[in-house]
Backbone as JSON, one array per atom type, in Angstrom:
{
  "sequence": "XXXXXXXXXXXXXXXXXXXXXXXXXXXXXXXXXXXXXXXXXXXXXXXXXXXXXXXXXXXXXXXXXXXXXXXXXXXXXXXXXXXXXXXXXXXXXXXXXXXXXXXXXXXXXXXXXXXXXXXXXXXXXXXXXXXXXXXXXXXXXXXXXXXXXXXXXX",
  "N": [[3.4, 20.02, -3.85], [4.68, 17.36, -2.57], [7.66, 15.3, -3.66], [7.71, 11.84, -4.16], [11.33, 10.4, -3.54], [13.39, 7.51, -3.43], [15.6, 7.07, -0.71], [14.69, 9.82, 0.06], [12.95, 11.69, 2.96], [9.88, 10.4, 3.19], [6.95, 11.92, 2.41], [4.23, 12.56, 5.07], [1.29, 12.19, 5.88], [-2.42, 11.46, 6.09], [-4.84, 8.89, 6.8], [-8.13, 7.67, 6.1], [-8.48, 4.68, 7.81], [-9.55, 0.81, 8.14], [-8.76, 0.23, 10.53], [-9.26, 2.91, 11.92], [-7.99, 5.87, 12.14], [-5.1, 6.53, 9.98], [-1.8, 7.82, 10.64], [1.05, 8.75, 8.83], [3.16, 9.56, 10.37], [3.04, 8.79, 12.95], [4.32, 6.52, 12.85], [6.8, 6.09, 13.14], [9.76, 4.55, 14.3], [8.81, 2.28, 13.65], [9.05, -0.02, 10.7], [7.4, 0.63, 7.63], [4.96, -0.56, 4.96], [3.18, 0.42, 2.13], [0.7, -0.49, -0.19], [-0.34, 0.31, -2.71], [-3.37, -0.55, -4.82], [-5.42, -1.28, -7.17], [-8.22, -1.93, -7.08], [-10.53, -3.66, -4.44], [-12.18, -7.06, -4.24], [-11.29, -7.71, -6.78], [-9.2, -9.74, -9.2], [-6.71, -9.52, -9.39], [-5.8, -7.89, -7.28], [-7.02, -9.25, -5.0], [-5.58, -11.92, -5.21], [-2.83, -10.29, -4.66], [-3.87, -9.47, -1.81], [-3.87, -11.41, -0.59], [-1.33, -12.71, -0.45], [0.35, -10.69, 0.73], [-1.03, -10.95, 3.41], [-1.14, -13.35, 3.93], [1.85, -13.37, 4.61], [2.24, -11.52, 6.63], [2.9, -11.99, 9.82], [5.62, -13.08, 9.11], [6.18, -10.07, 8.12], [5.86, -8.89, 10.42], [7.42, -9.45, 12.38], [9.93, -8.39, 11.39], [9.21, -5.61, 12.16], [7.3, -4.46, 10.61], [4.7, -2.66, 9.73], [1.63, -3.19, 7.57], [0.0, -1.54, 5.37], [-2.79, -0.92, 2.98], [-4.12, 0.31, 0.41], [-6.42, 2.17, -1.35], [-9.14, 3.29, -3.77], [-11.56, 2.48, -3.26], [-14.19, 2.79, -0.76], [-14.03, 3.18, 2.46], [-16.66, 1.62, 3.58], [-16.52, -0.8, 1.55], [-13.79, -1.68, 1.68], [-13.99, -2.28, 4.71], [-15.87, -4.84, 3.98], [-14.44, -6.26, 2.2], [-11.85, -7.05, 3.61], [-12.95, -8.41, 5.81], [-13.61, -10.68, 4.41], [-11.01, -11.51, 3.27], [-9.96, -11.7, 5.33], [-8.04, -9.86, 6.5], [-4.94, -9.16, 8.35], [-4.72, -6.69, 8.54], [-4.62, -3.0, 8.01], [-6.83, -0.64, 5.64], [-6.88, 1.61, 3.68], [-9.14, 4.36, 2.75], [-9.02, 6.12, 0.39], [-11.1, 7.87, -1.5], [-10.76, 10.73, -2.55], [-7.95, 10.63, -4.01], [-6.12, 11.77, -3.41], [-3.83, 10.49, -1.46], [-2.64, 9.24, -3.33], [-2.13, 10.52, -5.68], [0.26, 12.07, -4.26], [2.21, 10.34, -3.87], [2.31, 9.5, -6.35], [1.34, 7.58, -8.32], [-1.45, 7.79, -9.27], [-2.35, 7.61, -12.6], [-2.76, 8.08, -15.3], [-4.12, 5.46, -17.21], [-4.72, 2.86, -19.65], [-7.02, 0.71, -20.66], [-8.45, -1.66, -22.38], [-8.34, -0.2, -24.48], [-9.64, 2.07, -23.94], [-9.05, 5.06, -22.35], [-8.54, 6.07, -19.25], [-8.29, 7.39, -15.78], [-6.54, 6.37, -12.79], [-5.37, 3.95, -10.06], [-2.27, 3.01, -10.47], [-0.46, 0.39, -9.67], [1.39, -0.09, -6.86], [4.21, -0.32, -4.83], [5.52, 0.83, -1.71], [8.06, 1.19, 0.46], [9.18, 2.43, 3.64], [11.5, 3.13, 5.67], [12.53, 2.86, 9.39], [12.69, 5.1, 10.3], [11.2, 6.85, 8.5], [12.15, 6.96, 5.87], [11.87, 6.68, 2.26], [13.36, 3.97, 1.49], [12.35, 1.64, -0.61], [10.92, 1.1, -3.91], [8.37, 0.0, -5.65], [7.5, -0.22, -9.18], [4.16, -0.61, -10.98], [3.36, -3.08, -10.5], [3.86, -6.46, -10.78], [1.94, -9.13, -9.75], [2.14, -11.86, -8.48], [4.67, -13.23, -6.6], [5.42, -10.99, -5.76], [4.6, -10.02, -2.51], [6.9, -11.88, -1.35], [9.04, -10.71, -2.16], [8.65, -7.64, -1.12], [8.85, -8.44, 1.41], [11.97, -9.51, 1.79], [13.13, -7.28, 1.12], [12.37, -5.58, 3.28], [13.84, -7.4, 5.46], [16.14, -6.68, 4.62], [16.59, -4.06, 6.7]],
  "CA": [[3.37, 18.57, -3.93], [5.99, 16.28, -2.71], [8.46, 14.43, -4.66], [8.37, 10.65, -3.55], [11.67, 9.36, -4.25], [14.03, 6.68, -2.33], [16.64, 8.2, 0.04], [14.37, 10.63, 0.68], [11.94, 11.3, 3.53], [8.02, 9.97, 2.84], [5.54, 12.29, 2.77], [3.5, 12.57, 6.04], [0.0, 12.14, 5.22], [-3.34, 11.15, 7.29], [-5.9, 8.48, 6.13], [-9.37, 6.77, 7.45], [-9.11, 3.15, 7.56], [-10.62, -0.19, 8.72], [-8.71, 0.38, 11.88], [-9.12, 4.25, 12.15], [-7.27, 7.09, 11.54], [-4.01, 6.37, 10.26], [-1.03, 8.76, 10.12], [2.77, 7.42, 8.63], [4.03, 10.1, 11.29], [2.87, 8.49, 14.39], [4.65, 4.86, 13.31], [8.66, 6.35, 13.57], [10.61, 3.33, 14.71], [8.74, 0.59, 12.91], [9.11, 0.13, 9.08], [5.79, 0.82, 6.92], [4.97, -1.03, 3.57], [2.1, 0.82, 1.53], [0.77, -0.6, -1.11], [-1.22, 0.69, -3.76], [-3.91, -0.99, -5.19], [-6.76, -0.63, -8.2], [-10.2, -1.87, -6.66], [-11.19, -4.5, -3.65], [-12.11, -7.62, -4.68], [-10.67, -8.0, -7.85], [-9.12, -11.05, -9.11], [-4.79, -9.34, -8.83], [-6.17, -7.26, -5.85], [-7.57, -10.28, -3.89], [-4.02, -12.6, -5.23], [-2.15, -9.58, -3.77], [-3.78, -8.67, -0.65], [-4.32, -12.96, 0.09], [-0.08, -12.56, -0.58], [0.86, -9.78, 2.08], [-1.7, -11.75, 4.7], [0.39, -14.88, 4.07], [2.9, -13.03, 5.12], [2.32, -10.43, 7.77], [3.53, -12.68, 10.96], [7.21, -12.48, 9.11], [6.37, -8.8, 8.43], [5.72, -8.89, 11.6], [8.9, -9.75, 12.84], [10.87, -7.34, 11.13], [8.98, -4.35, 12.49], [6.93, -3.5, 9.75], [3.24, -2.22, 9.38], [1.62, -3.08, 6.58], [-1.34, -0.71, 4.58], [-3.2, -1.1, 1.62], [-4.54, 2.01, -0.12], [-7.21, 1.91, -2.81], [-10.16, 4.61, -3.76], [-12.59, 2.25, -2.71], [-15.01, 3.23, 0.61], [-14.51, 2.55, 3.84], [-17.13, -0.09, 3.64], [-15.92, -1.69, 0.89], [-12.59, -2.05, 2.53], [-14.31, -3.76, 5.42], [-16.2, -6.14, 3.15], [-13.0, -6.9, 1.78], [-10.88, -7.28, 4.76], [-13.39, -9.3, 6.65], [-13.64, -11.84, 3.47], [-9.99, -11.79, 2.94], [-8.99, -11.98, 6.69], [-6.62, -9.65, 6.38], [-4.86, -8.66, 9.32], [-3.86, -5.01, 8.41], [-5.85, -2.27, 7.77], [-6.9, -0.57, 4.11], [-7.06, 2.6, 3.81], [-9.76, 4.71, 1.76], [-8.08, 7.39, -0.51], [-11.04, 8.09, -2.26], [-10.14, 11.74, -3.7], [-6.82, 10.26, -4.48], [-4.92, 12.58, -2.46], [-2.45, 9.82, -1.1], [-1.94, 8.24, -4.64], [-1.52, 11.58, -6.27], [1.73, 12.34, -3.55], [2.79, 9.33, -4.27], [2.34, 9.41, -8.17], [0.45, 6.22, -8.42], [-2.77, 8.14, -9.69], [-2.13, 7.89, -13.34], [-3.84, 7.21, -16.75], [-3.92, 3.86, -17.89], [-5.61, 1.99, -20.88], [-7.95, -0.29, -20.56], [-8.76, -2.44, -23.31], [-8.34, 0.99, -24.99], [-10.02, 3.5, -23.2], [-8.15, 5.56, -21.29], [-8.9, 6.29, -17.72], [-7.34, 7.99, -14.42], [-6.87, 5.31, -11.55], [-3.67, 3.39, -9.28], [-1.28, 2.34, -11.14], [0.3, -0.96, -8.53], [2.63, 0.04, -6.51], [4.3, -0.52, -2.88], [6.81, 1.63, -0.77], [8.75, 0.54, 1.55], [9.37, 3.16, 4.63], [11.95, 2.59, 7.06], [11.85, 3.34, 10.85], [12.92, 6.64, 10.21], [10.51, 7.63, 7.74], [13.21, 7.63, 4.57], [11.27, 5.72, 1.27], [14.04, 2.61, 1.16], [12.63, 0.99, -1.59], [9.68, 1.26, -4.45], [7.83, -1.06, -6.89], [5.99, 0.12, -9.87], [3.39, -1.24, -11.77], [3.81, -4.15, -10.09], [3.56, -7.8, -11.02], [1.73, -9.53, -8.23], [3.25, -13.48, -8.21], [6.19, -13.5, -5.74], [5.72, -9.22, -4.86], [4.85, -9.69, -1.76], [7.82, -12.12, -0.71], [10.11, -9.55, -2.76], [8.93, -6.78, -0.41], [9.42, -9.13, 2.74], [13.1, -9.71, 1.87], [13.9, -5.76, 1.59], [12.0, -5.21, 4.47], [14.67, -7.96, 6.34], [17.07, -5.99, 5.02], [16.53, -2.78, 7.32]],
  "C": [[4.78, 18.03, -3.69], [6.5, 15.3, -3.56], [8.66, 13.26, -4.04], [9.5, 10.42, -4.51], [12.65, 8.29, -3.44], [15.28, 7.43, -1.91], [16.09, 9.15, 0.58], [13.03, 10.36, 2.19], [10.3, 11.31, 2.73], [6.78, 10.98, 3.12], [4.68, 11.7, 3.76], [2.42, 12.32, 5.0], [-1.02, 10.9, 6.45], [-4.39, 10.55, 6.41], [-6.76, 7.95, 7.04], [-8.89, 5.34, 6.95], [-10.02, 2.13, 8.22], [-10.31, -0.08, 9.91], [-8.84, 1.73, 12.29], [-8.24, 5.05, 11.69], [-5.95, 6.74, 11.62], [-2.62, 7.46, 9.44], [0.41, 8.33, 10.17], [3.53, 8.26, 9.93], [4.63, 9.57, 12.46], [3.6, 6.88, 14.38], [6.57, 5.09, 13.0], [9.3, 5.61, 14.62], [10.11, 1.7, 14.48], [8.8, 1.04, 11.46], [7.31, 0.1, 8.84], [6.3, 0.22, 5.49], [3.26, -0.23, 3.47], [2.15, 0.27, 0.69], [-0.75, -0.39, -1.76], [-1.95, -0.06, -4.22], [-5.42, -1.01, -6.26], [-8.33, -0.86, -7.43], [-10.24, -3.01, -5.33], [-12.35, -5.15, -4.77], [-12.23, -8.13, -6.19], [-9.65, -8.75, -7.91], [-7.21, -10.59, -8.63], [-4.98, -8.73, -7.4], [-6.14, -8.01, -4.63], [-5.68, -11.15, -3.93], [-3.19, -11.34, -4.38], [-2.07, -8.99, -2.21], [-3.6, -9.99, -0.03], [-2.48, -13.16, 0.46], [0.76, -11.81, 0.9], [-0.04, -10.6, 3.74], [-1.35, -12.8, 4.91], [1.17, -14.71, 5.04], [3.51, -11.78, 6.26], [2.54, -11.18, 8.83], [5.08, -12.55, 10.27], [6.98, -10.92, 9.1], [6.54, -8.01, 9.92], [6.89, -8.66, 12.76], [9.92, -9.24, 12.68], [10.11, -6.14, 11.46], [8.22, -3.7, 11.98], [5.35, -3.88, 9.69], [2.81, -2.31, 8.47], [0.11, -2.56, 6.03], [-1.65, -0.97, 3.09], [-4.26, 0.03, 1.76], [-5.23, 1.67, -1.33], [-8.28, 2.89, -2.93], [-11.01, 4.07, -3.78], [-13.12, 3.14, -1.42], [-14.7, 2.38, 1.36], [-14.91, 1.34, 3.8], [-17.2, -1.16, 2.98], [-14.86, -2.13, 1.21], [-13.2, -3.04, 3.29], [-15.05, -4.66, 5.2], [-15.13, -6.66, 2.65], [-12.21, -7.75, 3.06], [-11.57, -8.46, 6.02], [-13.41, -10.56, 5.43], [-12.5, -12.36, 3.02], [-9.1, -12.31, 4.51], [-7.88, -11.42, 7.03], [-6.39, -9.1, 7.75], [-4.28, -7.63, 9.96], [-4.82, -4.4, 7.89], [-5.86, -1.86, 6.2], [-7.33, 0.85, 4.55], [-7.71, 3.45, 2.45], [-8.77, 6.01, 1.36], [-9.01, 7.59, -1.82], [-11.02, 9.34, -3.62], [-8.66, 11.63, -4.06], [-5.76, 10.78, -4.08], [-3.88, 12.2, -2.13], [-1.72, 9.23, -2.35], [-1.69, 9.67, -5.3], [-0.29, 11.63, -5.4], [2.44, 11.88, -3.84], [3.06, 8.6, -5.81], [2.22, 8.19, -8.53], [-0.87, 6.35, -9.12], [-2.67, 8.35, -11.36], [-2.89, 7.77, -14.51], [-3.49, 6.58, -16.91], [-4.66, 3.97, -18.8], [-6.07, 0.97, -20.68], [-8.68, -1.04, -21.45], [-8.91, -0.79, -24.56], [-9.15, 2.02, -25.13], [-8.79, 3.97, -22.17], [-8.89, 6.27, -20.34], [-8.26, 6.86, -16.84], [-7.68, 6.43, -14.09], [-5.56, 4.62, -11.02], [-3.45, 2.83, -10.47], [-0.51, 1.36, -9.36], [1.04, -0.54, -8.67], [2.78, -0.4, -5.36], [5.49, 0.47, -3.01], [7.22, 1.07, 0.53], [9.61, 1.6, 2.44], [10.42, 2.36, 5.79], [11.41, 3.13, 8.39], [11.79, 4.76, 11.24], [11.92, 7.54, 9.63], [10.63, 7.51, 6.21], [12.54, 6.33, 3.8], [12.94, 5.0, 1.32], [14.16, 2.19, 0.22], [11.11, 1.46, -2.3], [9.43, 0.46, -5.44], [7.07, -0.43, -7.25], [5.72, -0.65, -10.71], [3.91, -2.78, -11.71], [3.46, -5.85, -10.22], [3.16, -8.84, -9.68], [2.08, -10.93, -7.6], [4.42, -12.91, -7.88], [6.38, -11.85, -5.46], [5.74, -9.6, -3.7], [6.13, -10.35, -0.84], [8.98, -10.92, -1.12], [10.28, -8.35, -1.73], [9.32, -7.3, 0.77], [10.91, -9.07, 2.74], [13.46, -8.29, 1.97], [13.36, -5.66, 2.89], [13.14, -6.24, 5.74], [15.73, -7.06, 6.36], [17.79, -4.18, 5.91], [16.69, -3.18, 8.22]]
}
């Protein structure tokens, strides 16, 4: 198992999404933002993904790709993504494989049960590959401009 941590390079890794098969290998010379997420349409889920779709034309502009990762299905993704309009893909992860690498797959509490499942996060990949920057357990008012501004600064 790889160690995500910043400075270093990002774990490769290959997922299905709404646009097809996507692998972080094949996007070396644009920046990548992943971000982690607990379920499709859910009420921080929807505020967060409605957030990054705001704002993918500036992402845009600085170079950067942006994914959302959740252990929904496939076709829950594209019920999502067609109701949200988003205009980036989602990627299913649901044996957790990419959120385990990425140590996002954790126990939580839930009104006090405890559960596996994402813990909110994003990464921020430069063009190179090398994690940049990381948010955990992330507060979703004003994240996604937060990741926009690091992402200017690459």
């Amino acid at each position: 198992m790889t160690t995500i941590s910043v400075g270093r390079k990002a774990p490769d890794f290959s997922i299905a999404t709404t646009a097809g098969n996507f692998r972080l290998s094949e996007l070396r010379g644009r920046n990548v933002v992943i971000y982690f997420y607990p379920r499709d349409n859910t009420p921080g889920c929807t505020l967060e993904g409605g957030d990054f779709r705001d704002l993918a034309a500036e992402f845009r502009r600085t170079q950067t790709t942006i994914l959302g990762i959740s252990t929904d299905t496939l076709e829950s993704h594209q019920k999502f993504r067609d109701k949200m309009r988003f205009p980036f893909a989602l990627g299913s992860d649901e044996q957790h494989a990419i959120a385990s690498r990425f140590a996002v797959w954790r126990q939580k509490n839930m009104y006090g049960r405890k559960m596996m499942g994402i813990e909110r996060s994003t990464f921020l990949i430069d063009s190179e590959g090398v994690l940049r920057q990381e948010w955990r357990k992330v507060r979703v008012a004003g994240h996604a401009g937060q990741v926009l501004a690091a992402a200017r600064q690459l």
